[in-house]
C-alpha positions in Angstrom: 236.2 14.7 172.4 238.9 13.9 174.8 242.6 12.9 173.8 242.4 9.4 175.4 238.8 8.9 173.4 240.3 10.2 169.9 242.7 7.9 170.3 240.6 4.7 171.2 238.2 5.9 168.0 241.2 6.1 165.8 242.8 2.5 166.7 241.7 -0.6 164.6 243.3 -4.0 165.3 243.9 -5.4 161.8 244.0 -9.1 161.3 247.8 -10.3 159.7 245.8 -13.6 158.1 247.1 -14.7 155.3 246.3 -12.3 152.1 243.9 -9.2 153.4 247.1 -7.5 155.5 249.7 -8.5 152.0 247.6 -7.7 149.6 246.5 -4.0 150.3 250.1 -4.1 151.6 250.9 -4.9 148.3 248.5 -2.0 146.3 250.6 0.0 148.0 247.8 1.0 151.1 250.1 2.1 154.2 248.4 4.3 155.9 244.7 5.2 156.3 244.6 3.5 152.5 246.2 6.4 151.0 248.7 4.9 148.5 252.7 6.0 148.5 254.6 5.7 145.2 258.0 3.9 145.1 259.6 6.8 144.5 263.0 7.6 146.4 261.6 9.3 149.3 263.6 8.4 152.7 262.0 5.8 154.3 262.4 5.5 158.0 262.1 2.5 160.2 261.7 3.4 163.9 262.0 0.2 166.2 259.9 1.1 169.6 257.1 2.6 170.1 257.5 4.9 173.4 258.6 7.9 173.9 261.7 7.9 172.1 260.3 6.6 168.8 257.4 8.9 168.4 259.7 11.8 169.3 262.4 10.7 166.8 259.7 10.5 164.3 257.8 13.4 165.0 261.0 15.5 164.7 261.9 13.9 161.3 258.5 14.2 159.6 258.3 17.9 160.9 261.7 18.4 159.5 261.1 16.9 156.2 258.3 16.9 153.4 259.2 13.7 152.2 260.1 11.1 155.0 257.9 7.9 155.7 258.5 6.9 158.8 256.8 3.6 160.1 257.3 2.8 163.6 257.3 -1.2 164.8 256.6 -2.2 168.6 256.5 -5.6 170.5 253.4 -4.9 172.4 250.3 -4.2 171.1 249.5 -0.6 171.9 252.1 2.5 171.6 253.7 5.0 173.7 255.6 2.6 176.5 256.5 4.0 179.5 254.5 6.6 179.0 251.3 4.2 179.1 253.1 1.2 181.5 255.8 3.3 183.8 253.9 6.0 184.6 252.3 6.2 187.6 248.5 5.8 187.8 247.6 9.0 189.9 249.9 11.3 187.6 247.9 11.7 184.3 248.9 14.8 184.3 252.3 12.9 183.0 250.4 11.3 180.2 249.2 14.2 178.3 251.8 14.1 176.1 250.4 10.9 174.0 248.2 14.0 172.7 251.8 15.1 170.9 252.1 11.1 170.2 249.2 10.3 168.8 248.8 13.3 166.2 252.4 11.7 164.9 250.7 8.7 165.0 248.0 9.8 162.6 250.2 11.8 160.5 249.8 10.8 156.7 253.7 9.8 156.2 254.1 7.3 159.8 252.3 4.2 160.7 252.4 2.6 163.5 252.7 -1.3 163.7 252.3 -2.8 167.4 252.8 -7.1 168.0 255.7 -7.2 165.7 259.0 -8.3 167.8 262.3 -7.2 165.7 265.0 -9.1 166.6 262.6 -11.9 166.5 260.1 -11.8 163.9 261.9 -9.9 161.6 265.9 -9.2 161.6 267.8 -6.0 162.2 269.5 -6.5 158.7 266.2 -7.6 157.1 265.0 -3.9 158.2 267.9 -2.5 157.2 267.8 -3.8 153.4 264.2 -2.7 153.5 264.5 1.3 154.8 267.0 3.6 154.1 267.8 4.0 158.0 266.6 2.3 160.9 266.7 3.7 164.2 266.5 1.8 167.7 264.1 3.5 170.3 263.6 0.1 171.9 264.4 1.4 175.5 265.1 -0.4 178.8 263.5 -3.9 179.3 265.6 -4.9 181.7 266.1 -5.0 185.4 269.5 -4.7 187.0 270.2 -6.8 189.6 271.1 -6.8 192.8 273.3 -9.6 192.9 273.3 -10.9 196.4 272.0 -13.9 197.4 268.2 -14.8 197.6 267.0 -12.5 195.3 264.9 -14.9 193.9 263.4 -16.0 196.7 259.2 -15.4 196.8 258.3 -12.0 197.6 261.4 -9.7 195.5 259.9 -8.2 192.6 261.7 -5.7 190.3 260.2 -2.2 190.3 259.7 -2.7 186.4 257.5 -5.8 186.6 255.9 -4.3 189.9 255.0 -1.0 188.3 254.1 -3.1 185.3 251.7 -5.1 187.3 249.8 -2.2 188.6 249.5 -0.2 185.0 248.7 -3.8 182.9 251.5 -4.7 181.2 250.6 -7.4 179.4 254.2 -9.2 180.4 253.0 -8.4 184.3 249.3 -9.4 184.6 249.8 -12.8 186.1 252.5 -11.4 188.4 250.2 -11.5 191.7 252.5 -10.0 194.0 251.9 -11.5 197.4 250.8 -8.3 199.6 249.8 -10.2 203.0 253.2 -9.1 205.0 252.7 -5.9 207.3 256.1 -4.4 206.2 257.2 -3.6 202.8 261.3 -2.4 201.6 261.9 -0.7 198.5 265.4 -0.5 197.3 266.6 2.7 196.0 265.1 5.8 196.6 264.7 7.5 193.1 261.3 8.4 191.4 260.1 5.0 190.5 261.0 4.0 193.9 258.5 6.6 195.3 255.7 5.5 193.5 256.0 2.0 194.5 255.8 3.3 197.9 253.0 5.4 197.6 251.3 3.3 195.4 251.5 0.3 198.4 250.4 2.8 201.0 247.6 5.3 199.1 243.8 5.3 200.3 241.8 3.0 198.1 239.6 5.8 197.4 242.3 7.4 195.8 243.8 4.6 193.4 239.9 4.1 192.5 240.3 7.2 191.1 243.3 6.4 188.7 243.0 4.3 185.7 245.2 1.7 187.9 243.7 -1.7 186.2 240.9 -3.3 188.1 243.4 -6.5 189.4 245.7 -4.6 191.0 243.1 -2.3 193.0 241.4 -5.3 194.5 245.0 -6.7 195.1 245.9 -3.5 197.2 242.5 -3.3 198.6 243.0 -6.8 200.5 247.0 -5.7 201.5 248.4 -5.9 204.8 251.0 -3.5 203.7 250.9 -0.9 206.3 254.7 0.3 206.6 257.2 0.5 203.8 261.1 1.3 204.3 262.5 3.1 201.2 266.4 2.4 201.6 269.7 4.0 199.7 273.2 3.1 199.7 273.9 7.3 200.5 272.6 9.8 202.5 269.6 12.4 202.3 271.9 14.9 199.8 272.2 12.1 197.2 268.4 10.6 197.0 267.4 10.5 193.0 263.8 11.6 194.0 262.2 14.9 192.9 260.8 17.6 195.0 257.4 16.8 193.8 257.6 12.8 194.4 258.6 13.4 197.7 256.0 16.3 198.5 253.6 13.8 197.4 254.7 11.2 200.1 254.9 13.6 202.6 251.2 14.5 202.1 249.9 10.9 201.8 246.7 10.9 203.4 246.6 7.9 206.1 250.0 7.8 206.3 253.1 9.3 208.7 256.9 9.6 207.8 259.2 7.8 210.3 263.0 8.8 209.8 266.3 8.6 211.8 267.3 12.4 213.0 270.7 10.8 212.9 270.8 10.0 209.4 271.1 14.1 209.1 273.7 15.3 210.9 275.8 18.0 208.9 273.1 18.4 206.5 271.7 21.4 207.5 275.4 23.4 207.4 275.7 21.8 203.9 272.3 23.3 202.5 274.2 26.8 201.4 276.5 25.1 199.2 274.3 22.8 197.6 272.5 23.7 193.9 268.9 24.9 194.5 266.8 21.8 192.9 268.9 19.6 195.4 268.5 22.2 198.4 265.3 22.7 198.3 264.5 19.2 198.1 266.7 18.5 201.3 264.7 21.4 203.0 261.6 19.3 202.7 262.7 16.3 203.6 264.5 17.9 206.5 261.2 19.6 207.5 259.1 15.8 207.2 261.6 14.0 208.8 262.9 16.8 212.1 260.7 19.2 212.4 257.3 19.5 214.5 254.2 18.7 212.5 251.9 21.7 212.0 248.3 21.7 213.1 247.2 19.8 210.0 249.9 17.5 209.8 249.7 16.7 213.8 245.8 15.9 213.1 246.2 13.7 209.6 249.8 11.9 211.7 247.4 11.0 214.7 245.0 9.0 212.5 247.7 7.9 210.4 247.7 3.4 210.2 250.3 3.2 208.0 253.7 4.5 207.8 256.8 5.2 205.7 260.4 6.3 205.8 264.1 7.0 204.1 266.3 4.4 205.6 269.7 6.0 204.7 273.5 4.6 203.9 272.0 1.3 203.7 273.0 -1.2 201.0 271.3 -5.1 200.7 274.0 -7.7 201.2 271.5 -10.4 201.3 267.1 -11.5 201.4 266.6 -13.7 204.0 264.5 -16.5 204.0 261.7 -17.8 206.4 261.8 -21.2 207.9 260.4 -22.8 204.9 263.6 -21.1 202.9 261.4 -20.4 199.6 259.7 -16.7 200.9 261.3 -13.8 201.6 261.9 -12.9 205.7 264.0 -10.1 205.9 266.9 -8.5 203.9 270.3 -8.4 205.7 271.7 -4.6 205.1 275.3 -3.3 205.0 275.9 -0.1 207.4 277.8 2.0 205.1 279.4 5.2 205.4 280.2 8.5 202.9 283.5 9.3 201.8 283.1 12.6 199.6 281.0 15.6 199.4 277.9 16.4 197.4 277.3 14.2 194.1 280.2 12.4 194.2 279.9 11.1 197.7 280.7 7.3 197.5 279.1 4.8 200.2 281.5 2.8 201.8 281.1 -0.6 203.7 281.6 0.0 207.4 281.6 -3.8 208.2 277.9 -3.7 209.8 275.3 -5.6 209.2 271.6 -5.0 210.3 268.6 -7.2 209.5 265.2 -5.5 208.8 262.3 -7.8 209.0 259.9 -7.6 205.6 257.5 -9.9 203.8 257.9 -7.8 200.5 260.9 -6.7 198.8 260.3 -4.5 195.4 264.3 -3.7 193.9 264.0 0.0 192.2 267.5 -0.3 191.3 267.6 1.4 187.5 266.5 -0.5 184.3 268.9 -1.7 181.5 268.3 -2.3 178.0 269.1 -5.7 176.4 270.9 -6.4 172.9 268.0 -6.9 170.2 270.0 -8.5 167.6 273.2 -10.1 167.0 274.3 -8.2 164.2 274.0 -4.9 166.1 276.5 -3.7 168.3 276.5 -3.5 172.3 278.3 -2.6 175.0 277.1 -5.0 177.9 279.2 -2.9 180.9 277.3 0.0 179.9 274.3 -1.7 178.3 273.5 0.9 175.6 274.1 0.6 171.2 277.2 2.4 170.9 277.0 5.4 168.9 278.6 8.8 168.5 275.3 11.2 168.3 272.6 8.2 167.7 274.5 7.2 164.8 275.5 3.2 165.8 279.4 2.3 165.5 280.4 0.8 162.5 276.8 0.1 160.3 275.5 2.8 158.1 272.0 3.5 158.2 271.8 2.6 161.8 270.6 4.2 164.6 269.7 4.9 167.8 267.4 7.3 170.4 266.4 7.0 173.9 267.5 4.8 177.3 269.3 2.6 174.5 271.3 5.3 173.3 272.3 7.4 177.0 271.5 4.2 179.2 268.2 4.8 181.5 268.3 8.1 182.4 266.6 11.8 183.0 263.0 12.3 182.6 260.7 12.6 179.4 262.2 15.7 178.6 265.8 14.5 178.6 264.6 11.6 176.3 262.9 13.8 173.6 265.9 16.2 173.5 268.3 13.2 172.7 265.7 11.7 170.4 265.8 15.5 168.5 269.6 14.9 168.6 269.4 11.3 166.5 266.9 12.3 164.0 269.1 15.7 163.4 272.0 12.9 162.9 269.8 11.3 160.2 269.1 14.4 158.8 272.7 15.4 158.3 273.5 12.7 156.7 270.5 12.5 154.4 271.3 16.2 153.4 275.1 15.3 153.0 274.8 12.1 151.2 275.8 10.0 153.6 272.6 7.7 153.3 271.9 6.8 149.7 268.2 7.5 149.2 268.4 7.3 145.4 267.7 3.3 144.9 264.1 2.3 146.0 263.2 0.8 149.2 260.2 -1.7 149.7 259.8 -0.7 153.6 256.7 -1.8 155.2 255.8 -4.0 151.7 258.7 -6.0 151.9 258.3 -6.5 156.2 254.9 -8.1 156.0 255.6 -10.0 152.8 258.6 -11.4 155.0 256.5 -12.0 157.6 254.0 -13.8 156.1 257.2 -16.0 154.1 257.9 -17.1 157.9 254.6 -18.4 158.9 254.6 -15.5 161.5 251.4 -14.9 163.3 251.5 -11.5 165.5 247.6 -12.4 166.4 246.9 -9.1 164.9 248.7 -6.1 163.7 247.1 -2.5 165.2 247.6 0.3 162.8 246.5 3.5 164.3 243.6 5.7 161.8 243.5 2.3 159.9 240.1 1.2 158.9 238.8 -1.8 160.7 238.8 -5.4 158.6 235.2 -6.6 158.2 234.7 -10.0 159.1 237.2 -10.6 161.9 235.7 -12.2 164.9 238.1 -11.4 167.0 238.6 -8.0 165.7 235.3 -7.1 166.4 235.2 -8.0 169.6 238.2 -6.4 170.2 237.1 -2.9 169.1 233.6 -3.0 170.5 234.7 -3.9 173.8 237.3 -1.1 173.4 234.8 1.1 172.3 232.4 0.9 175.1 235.3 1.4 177.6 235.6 4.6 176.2 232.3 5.5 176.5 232.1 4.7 179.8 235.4 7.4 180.2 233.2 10.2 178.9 235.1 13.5 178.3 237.0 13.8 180.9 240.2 14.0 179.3 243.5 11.8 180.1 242.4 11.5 184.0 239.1 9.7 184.1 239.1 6.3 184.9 239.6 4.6 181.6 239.8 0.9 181.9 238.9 -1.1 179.1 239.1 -5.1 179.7 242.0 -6.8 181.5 241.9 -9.1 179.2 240.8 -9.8 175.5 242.0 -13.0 174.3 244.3 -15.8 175.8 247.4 -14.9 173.7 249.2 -11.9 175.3 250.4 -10.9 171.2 246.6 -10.4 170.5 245.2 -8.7 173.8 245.3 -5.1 175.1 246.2 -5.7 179.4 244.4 -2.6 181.7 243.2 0.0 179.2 245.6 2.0 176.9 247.0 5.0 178.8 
């Protein structure tokens, strides 16, 4: 059986009415209804359920025999970006929820999705319940560009764009108007690739993603048919990857279209430049200069839609149309590089050029929010601060993840700073540090507080947890779930998986554009 099909056969939704949830809560039934004592093992609160929180408490539970960890998320499935930020044709990306999900299942972690800390329950009400809690939250915000009409109709934020297209729940009735002939993206880093490619792939191709039904009818009717991808500095500072922009440069249907002016000096500055970095500026040297080859010539001649880099470019303002509600064209600032390398800065030359588009998508970087007000944050550089995941000034606290480094690196970078945090924990669990010795009520005392609010989740999902008999809702929930895995077969983490776009009216009790 497939990864993505063990998975849907090993999630329940569990209904938080009044009594059934408490009262096996209560008996002591946790996880998979095996019973923990109240003894004075650690118990661990992890807050997020992405990346960062499953690697935290997979690292933890390996490392220790006698750690419950229980991990709480907002939404109502696990594994975040891994399931909403990553690109639809890159499954390849989401293999490892194979690594999440057998944490997941693991005897000493639960999982609890629909539950919003910082809103539902308290930081501090977490905190008197588990010996530590640690924030794996992430990013959930967008930074902004700050310049005027960037709220006009027709500027989206990568997040809520990339959202859309992978059913975020938060994103399904975002619509995104798609009837302009040119599209910009703003920034020119991975995320900013895949919007791009995304806008301008075959539809045969997205039909063979698990893009959610919505959005592939959305992009079947699109006008889109040329999309500028524009940075503030020049072709040795783009955030891309090699293999993002190989990608691009192979898009069937499509051509590149680049300034040859935008690279002047590059090519003397390859043999000084680290290898990643050079050989990714080979490449886009090659796409953008250099005669196509026989196949290229031949897939460029039938090409209808095209892309390009627009370089040392910044937005100063989105213009309007005549009606001055909808996006016209953004109004870019010439700049110019003072530096070498990395640390090249762009600097304002006093031009100004305007570049006619009907879609604007801002792939500027991400920033996380503060969750509580009794935990700390830095708002300049919108992260917990901490000195190796362990959060300034409150014991027991701590932190993993884009909330901890800011939003940065790829999934490896994330899992080795999650590693870092849950070693932190460790020391100080081994040192005595954290006072394990007096009894904590962990999930017990969370649903009983829960329940003491009047707060409704529409469901609590607990993965390898048995299904409820009797809920209506529930019921329909799983067997609709169930037969879209069917229909996946074995194909692993690439077929097209695609349960319902929606179950239920109530975004806390439905599961948006399948589960990975």
């Amino acid at each position: 059986m497939s990864a993505c099909k063990r998975l849907l056969s090993d999630m329940r939704p569990w209904s938080f009415g009044r009594s059934r949830w408490t009262s096996r809560a209560r008996d002591g039934m946790v996880v998979r209804g095996k019973a923990f004592s109240s003894s004075t093992c650690p118990k661990v609160c992890v807050v997020g359920g992405g990346p960062a929180g499953f690697y935290t408490a997979q690292h933890l539970i390996k490392a220790r025999q006698d750690v419950q960890v229980d991990v709480y998320e907002r939404l109502p499935v696990p594994f975040g970006l891994v399931r909403f930020g990553v690109a639809p044709d890159h499954p390849e990306v989401k293999n490892v929820i194979n690594t999440f999900t057998q944490t997941a299942k693991h005897s000493r972690c639960s999982f609890y999705g629909n539950v919003n800390v910082g809103k539902d329950v308290s930081v501090g009400e977490l905190l008197q319940a588990y010996h530590a809690v640690i924030l794996s939250y992430g990013a959930e915000g967008n930074r902004s560009m700050g310049v005027p009409g960037e709220h006009l109709a027709g500027v989206y934020s990568a997040k809520d764009f990339v959202g859309w297209y992978n059913g975020l729940p938060s994103c399904r009735e975002l619509n995104p108007d798609l009837s302009c002939d040119t599209a910009m993206v703003l920034g020119q880093g991975n995320v900013a690739l895949d919007v791009a490619r995304i806008l301008l792939s075959p539809l045969d191709f997205l039909k063979k993603t698990d893009i959610t039904q919505p959005a592939l009818e959305a992009l079947a009717a699109s006008r889109v048919r040329r999309v500028w991808i524009v940075g503030r500095r020049g072709p040795m500072q783009v955030a891309c990857t090699i293999k993002e922009l190989r990608e691009m440069a192979t898009l069937p249907g499509t051509r590149p279209e680049m300034t040859p002016s935008d690279f002047e000096g590059v090519r003397d500055a390859l043999k000084d430049l680290p290898r990643p970095r050079k050989r990714l500026t080979e490449l886009m040297m090659k796409t953008a200069l250099e005669p196509p080859g026989e196949k290229e010539r031949e897939r460029w001649s039938g090409a209808s839609r095209v892309w390009g880099f627009r370089f040392f470019r910044s937005p100063v303002e989105v213009l309007a149309d005549s009606g001055g509600k909808k996006v016209a064209a953004v109004r870019l600032a010439v700049n110019k590089l003072e530096g070498s390398g990395e640390a090249a800065q762009a600097v304002c030359t006093g031009e100004t050029e305007d570049v006619p588009c009907g879609l604007v998508i801002s792939s500027i970087g991400y920033k996380s929010l503060p969750i509580d007000a009794a935990v700390p944050f830095d708002p300049r550089r919108a992260i917990v601060p901490n000195s190796m995941g362990r959060v300034q000034q409150v014991l027991g606290l701590y932190c993993s993840g884009w909330v901890k480094t800011g939003p940065t690196g790829v999934i490896a970078t994330t899992m080795n700073n999650s590693f870092d945090t849950a070693r932190s924990l460790m020391e100080d669990l081994d040192s005595g540090k954290l006072d394990v010795s007096a009894e904590k009520p962990g999930s017990l005392r969370i649903a009983a507080l829960l329940e003491e609010k009047g707060v409704n989740p529409g469901g609590v999902l607990r993965l390898g947890e048995d299904r409820p008999p009797g809920s209506e809702q529930g019921g329909s929930l799983w067997k609709t779930a169930g037969e879209a895995a069917e229909r996946g077969g074995n194909a692993g983490c690439g077929a097209v998986l695609k349960p319902p776009e929606r179950l239920g009216g109530n975004q806390r009790s439905c599961m948006t554009g399948g589960y990975f």
